[in-house]
C-alpha positions in Angstrom: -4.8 -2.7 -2.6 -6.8 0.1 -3.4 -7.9 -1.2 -6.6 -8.9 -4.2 -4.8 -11.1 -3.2 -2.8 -12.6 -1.0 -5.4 -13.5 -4.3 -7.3 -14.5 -6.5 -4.4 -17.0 -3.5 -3.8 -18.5 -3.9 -7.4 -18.8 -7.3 -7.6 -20.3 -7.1 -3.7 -22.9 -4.5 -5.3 -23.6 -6.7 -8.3 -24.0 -9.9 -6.4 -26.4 -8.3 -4.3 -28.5 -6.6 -6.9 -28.6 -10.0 -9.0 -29.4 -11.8 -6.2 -33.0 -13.1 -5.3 -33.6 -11.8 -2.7 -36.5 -9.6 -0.9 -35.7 -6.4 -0.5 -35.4 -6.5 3.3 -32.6 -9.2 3.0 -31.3 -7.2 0.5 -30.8 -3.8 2.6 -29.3 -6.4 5.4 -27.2 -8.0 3.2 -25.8 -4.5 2.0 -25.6 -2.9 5.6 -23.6 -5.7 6.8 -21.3 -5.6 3.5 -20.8 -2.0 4.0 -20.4 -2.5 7.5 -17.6 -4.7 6.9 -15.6 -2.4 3.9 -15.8 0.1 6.7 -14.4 -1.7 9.3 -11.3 -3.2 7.0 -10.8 1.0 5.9 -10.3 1.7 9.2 -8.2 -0.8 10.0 -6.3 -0.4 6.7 -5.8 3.2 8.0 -4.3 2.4 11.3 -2.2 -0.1 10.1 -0.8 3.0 7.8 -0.4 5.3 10.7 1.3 2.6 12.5 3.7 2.4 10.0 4.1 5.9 10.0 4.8 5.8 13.5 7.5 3.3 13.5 9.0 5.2 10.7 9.2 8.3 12.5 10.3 6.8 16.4 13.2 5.0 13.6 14.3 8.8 12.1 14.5 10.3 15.6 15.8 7.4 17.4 19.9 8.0 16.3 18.7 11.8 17.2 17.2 10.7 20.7 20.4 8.3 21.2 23.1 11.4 20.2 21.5 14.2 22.0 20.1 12.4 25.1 16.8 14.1 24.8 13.3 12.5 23.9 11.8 14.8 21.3 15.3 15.7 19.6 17.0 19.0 19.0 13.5 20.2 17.5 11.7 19.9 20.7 8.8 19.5 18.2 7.2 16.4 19.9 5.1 15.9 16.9 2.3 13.0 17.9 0.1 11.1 15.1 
């Protein structure tokens, strides 16, 4: 994925520095791409944290179930 988006980047850049364009558009057209990568990073990143989530409620879940207690013998209550 991360090489992926590493060449979609590129080739975003190079399209938009071969294309003829005025230099106005051009900063637009750039703005709005960045604009975009940025949004689908963060999204990217809560969809990992997400993941991390689950994974975690599914380690402490047979703990929770067994000992009756929310946060486990720990009593850590870690939160992402």
């Amino acid at each position: 994925m991360k090489s992926f988006l590493v060449g979609l980047g590129i080739g975003i850049g190079l399209g938009v520095l071969f294309a003829p364009v005025s230099g106005e558009q051009t900063r637009g057209n750039i703005r709005d791409r960045a604009n975009d990568l940025a949004d689908s990073a963060r999204e990217t990143i809560e969809q990992g944290r997400e993941r991390v989530r689950r994974g975690i409620s599914a380690i402490r879940a047979p703990e929770q179930a067994a000992t009756g207690t929310e946060t486990g013998r720990s009593g850590s209550g870690y939160t992402l």
